[in-house]
matplotlib code that plots the C-alpha trace (Angstrom):
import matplotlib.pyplot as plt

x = [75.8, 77.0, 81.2, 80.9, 79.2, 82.0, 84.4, 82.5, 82.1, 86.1, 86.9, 85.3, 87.2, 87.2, 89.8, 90.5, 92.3, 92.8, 91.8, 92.3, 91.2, 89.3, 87.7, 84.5, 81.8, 78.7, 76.2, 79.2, 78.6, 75.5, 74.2, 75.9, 78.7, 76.9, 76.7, 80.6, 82.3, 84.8, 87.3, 90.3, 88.6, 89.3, 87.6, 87.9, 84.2, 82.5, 84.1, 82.9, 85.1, 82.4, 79.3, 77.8, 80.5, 82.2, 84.7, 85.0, 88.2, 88.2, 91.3, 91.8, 94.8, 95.8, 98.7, 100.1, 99.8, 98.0, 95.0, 94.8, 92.9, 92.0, 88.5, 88.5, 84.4, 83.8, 80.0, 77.7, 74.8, 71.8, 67.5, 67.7, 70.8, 74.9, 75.6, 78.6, 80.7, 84.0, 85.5, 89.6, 89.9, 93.5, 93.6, 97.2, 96.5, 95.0, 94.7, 96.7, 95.0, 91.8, 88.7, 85.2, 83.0, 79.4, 80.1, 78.4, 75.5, 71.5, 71.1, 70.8, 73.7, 72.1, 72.8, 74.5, 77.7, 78.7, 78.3, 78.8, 80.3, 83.0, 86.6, 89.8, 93.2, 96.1, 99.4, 99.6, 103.4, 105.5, 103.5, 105.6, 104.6, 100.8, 100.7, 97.1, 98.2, 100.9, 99.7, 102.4, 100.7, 97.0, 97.8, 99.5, 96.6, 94.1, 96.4, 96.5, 92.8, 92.4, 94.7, 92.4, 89.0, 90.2, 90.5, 93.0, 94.9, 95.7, 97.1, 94.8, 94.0, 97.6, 99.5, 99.8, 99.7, 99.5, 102.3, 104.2]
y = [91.6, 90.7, 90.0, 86.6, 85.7, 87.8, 85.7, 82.4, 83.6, 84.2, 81.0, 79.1, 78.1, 80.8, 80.7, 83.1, 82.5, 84.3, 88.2, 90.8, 93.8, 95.4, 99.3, 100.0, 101.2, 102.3, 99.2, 96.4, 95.4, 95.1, 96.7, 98.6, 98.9, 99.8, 103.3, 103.2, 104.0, 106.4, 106.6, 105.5, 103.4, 98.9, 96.2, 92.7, 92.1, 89.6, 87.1, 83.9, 82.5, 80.0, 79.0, 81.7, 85.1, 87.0, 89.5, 92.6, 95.2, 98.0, 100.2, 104.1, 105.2, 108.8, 110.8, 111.0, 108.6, 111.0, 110.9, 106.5, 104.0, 100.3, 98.9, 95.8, 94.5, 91.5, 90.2, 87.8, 86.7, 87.0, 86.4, 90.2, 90.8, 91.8, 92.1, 93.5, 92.2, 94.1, 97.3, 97.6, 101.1, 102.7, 106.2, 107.4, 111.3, 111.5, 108.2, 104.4, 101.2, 101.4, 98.6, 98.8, 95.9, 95.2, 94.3, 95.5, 97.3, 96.6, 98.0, 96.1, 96.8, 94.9, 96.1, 99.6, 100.4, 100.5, 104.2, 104.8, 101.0, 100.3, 101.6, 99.7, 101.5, 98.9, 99.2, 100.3, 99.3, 101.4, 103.2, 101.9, 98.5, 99.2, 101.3, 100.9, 102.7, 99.3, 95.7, 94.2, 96.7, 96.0, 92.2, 93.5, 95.2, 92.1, 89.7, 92.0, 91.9, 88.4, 87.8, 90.2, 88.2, 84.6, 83.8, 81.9, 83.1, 80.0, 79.3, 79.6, 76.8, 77.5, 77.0, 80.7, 82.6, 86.2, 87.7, 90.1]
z = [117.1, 120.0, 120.7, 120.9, 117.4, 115.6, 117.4, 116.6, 113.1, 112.7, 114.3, 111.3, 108.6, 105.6, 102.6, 99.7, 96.7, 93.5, 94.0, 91.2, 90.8, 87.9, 87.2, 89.4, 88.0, 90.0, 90.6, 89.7, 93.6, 95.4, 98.0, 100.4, 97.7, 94.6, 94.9, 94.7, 91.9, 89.6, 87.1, 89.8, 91.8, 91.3, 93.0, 93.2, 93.0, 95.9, 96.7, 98.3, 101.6, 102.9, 102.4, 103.8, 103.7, 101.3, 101.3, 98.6, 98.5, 96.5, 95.9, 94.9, 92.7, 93.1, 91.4, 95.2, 97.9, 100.3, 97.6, 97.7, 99.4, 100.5, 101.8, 102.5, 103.2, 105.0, 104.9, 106.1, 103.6, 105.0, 103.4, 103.9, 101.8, 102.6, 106.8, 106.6, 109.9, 109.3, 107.0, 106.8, 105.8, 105.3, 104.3, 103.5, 103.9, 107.4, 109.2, 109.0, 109.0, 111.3, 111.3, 111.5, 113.5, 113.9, 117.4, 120.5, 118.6, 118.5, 115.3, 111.9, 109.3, 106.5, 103.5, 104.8, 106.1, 109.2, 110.4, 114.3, 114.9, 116.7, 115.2, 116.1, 115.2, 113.9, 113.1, 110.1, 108.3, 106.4, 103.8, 100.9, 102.0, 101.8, 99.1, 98.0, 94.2, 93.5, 93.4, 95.8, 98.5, 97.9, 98.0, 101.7, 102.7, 101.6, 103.2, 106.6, 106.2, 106.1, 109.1, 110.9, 110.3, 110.3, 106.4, 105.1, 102.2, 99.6, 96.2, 93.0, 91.2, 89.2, 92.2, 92.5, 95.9, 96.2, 94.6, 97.3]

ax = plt.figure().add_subplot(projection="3d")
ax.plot(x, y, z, "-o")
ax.set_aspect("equal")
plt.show()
């Protein structure tokens, strides 16, 4: 995918509302995600943000920060299956908040990860912001994703935004 379609694909209008996460069990998502799954791992299941993307985050609670975690998956749907277009990872233990794209590559991601693609390191806040283990900081983490790929964070159908 070339530069320019991830840019025209952020540039359209995408919103998210109500996210909550739930225990993940291996094959609760589809492919690349369903091979996912363990006693401490949530996910807020696939979630449509137009017509034709969805997003997914999943979330790893540990006794100690250093041992949590936050994927956030952005896709593409596609006759083949998921394209996944960007992955917000943020590993407490070793690395902040880094991004994989499906940029500047010939080779088809559908229905895979996105192993060898582009990495981008952002700055990550305080780690008692983001803390994947607390809801306040996974709602952080999904609304730091969002700003990152163009979707727009709105109220549920209660009136309710994100809690932070």
């Amino acid at each position: 995918m070339r530069r320019s379609e991830l840019a025209a694909i952020k540039r359209c209008p995408k919103r998210l509302r109500d996210v909550s996460f739930k225990r993940l069990r291996k094959r609760d998502l589809p492919k690349p995600l369903d091979k996912i799954g363990g006693p401490r791992l949530s996910h807020s299941g696939l979630i449509d943000v137009d017509d034709s993307s969805c997003v997914a985050f999943i979330a790893r609670d540990g006794d100690a920060p250093e041992r949590r975690l936050f994927l956030g998956h952005f896709f593409r749907r596609t006759p083949q299956g998921l394209l996944p277009l960007a992955i917000l990872h943020y590993h407490p233990s070793h690395k902040g908040v880094h991004v994989l794209l499906n940029c500047e590559t010939t080779l088809d991601y559908t229905e895979r990860q996105l192993p060898g693609a582009s990495e981008l390191t952002l700055t990550t806040p305080d780690a008692e912001l983001i803390d994947p283990g607390t809801d306040v900081g996974r709602n952080r983490l999904v609304i730091m994703f969002c700003e990152r790929c163009g979707i727009r964070v709105e109220p549920d159908d209660k009136n309710e935004s994100l809690p932070l």
